[in-house]
N, C-alpha and C positions, 0 to 999 in steps of 0.2 A: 504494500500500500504506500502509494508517495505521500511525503508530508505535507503537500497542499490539501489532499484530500483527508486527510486524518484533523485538518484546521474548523473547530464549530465555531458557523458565525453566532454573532450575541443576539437574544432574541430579548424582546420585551420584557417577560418575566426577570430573566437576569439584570436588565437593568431598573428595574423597580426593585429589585433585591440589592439594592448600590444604596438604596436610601439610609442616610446617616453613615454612612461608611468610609471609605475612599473613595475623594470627590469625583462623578463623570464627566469625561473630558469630551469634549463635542466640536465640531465644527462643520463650517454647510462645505458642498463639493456638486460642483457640475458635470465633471468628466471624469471620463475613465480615467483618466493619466493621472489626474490631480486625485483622485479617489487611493490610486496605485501607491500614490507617493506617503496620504496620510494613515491610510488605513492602519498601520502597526503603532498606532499613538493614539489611536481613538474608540474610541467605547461608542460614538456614535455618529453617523455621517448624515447630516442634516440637507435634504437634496431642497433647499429651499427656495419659493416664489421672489426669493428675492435675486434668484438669477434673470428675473425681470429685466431688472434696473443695472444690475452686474456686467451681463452680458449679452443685452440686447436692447440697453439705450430707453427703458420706458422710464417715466418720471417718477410712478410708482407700482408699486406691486399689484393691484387693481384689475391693468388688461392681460397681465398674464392668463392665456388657454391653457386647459386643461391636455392636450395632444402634448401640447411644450414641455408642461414636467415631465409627465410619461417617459419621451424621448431622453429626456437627461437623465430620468430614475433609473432608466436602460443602461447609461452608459456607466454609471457608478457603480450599478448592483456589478455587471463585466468586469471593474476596475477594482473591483475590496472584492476580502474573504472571509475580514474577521468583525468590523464594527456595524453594527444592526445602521440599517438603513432606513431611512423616515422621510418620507415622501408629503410635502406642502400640498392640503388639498387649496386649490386656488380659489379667487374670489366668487361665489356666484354658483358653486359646484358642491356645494352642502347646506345651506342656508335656509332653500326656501322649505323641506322636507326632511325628515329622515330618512324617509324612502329613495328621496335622489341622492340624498347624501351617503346609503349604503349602494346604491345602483354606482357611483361613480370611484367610490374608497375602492369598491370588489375590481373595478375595474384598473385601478391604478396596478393594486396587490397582484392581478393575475397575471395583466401586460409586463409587470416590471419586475417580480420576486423578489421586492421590499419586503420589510415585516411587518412596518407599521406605516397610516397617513398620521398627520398634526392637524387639526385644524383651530381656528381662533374663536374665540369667545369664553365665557363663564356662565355664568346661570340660565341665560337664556338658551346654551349648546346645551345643557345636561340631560335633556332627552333624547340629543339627535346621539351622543356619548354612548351614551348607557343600550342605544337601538343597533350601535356598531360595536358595538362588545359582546352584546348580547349574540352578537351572529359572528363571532370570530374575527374580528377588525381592530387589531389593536389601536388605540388610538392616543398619542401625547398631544396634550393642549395647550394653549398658547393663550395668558393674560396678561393682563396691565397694559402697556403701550401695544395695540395691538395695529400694524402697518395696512390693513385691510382697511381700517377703516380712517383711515387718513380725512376723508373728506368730511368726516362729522367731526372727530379732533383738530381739521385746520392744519396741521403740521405734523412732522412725528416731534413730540415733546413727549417727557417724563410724566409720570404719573404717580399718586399719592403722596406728592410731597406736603399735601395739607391734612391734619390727622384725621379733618372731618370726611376726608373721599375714605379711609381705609376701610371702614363697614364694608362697604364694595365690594372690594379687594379681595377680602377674606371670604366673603360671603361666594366669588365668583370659585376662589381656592376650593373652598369646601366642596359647594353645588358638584366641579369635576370631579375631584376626588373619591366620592359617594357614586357619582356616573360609571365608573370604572376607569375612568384614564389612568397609565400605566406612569406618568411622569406628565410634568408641566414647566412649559416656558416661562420664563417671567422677566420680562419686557422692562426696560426703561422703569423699574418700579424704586420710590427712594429707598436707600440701602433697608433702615430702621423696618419699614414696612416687609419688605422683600425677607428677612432676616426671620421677623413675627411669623410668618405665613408659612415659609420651612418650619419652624416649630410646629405649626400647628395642624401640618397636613400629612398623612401618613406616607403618601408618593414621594418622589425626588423630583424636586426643585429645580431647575437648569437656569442658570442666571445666563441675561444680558442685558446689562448695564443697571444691576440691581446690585448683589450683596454676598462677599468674597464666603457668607454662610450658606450659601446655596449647596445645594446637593453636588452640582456639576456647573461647568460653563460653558458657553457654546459662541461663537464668534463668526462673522462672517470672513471665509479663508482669505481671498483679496484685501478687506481689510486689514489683518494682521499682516501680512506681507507686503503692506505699502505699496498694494496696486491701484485703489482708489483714490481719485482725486479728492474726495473731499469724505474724512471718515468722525462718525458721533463721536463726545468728548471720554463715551465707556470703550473705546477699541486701545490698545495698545498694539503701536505695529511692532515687530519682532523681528523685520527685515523692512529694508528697502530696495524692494525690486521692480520698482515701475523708473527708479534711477540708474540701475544698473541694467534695463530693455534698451531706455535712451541712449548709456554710453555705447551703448553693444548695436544698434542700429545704424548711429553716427559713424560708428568705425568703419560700419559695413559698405554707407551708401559711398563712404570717402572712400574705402579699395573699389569699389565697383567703380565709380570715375575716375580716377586716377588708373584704373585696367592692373591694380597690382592683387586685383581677385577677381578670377578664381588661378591661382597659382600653379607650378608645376604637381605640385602634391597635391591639387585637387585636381587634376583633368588625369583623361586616361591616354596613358600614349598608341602611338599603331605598335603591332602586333608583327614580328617578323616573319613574312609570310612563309617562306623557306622554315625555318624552326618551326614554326606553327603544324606545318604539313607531313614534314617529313619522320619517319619513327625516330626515336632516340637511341643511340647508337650502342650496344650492346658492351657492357664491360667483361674484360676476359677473365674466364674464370679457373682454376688449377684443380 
């Protein structure tokens, strides 16, 4: 048996079995390659709507189709072996029903061999929760600043920094938790608050830009590698490599005009057609 195949990917259960423990490290992934590269560091690979705005120039996460994650959840699931993979149900594709919202999750899971969708909201999703668990759909949820819904918050801004909103907060914690969701996002929420609600919720936690007591944390990948121009004040980049594309491009377009690329060592020379042809001449033997 080779040791790729002998590798079990993480499934749901195991990382709800992370809650209080050793923190889950998370981060989102579009492609195969970039899936390949994190997968042995990550407990989980978040194929997020926000490769919207990442890798296809939308202003926000909103016009994301439901075909487009698919495609990407393909290329990840191809690309890892070991971190459960969680698949962004998009704007508009669980919302109006339970019933479209398990006709479309069944659909993600069967096309792609993810393990789990996310979708956003609290008290008011705890029916559609509890209606895709109930039929085998795992499902991680997504509160506090929730990017769906941009156009009723105005902005993406933080959330519960006043103590009078955390009723909310807590109340949307619970509702999924009771639903059955396996783990929860939590969004842009103030540390203090964000902190309260891992206490109080039996799931794991996944913090972004809430509170270093979360269960796990999860980052958008480009962000941390300082591919994005312009990244929220909870990212820390870890590298700078949209600096180092530029030098690496500069260099490129300067040997291509200058003709000192593509060089002897990159081209292929001709082939002697004589040697090419004729047998190789036999060594004598005693």
């Amino acid at each position: 048996m080779s040791v790729q195949s002998q590798i079990k990917r993480l499934t749901a259960p195991a990382i709800a079995r992370k809650k209080g423990g050793e923190p889950i490290v998370a981060l989102t992934a579009y492609h195969a390659h970039t899936a390949r590269i994190i997968d042995p560091f990550v407990d989980l690979l978040l194929v997020g709507d926000s490769l919207g705005m990442v890798m296809h120039g939308y202003e926000t996460t909103v016009p994301v189709p439901l075909d487009l994650m698919i495609r990407h959840a393909q290329a990840v699931v191809r690309g890892s072996e070991r971190g459960l993979v969680v698949v962004d149900m998009p704007f508009g594709t669980y919302e109006e029903s339970p019933q479209i919202a398990f006709r479309n999750a069944a659909r993600v899971l069967k096309e792609t061999g993810a393990g789990a969708v996310k979708l956003e909201g609290g008290v008011h999703m705890a029916e559609t929760i509890r209606y895709l668990t109930d039929r085998g759909i795992p499902v991680m949820a997504h509160i506090g600043m929730t990017p769906q819904s941009v156009n009723v918050f105005g902005s993406f801004k933080a959330q519960g920094r006043r103590r009078s909103e955390w009723a909310k907060f807590e109340e949307d914690a619970q509702a999924i938790s009771d639903a059955g969701a396996f783990a929860v996002v939590v969004e842009a929420l103030a540390e203090l608050l964000a902190a309260r609600i891992t206490r109080q919720i039996p799931i794991p936690t996944i913090g972004i830009g809430a509170s270093a007591e979360c269960d796990g944390q999860v980052l958008v990948l480009e962000d941390l590698l300082g591919l994005s121009p312009r990244v929220p004040k909870f990212v820390k980049e870890y590298a700078q490599l949209g600096e180092a594309i530029r030098d690496a491009v500069s260099a490129y377009a300067d040997d291509v005009r200058t003709r000192s690329f593509p060089a002897d060592e990159n081209t292929y020379p001709m082939l002697d057609e004589e040697s090419e042809t004729q047998p190789a001449p036999k060594t004598a033997t005693r």
